[in-house]
DRENDOMAR-895524 format. One line per field, with one value per residue (C-alpha): residue number from 1; y, z negated, x; residue in one letter. Coordinates in steps of 0.02 Angstrom, whole numbers. Last residue first. Layout:
<rs>
k = [NUM ...]
Y = [Y ...]
Z = [Z ...]
X = [X ...]
r = [A ...]
</rs>
This chain:
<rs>
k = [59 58 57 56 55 54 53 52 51 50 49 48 47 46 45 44 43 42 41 40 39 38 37 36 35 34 33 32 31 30 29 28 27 26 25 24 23 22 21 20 19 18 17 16 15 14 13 12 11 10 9 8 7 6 5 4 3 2 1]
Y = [-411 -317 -448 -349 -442 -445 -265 -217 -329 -281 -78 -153 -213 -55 53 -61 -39 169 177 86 -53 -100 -177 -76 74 55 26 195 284 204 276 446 431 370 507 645 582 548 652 548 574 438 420 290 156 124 -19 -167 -263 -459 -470 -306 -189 -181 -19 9 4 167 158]
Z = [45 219 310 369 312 132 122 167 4 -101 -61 -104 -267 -302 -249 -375 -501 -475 -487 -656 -735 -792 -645 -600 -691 -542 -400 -451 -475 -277 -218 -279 -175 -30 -33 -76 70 20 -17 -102 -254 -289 -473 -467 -621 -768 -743 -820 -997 -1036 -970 -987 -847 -714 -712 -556 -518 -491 -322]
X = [1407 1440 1354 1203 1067 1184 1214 1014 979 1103 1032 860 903 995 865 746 858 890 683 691 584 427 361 210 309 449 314 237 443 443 271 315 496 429 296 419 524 713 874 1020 1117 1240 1314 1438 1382 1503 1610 1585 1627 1634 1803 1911 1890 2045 2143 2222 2393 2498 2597]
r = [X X X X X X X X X X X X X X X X X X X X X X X X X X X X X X X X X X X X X X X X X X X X X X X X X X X X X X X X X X X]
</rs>
C-alpha cells in the first residue's frame, strides 16, 4: 500500500473545493454578512461547518 504524503511543518494542504446548492436569499444574506466583517463567504461556511461538527461530536 502506497503511503501518503504528509505536508511539511509550517505548510497545509490546499483547500477541497465543495460546491453546494443553497437558497438565493441565504446565500445574498451570507456574501452581506461576509463584507460586514471583511472577510470571505467560504470562511464563514467553514466556521459554521466546525461549529455543526463539534455539537455533533464528529470534530
Amino acid at each position: 500500500m502506497a503511503k501518503k504524503s504528509v505536508p511539511a511543518a509550517g505548510t497545509s494542504l490546499p483547500n477541497k473545493v465543495f460546491g453546494v446548492r443553497m437558497d438565493p436569499e441565504l446565500a445574498k444574506k451570507m456574501k452581506i454578512l461576509a463584507v460586514k466583517k471583511d472577510t470571505q463567504v467560504y470562511k464563514l461556511l467553514e466556521e459554521a461547518i466546525v461549529d455543526f461538527l463539534k455539537k455533533h461530536k464528529e470534530l
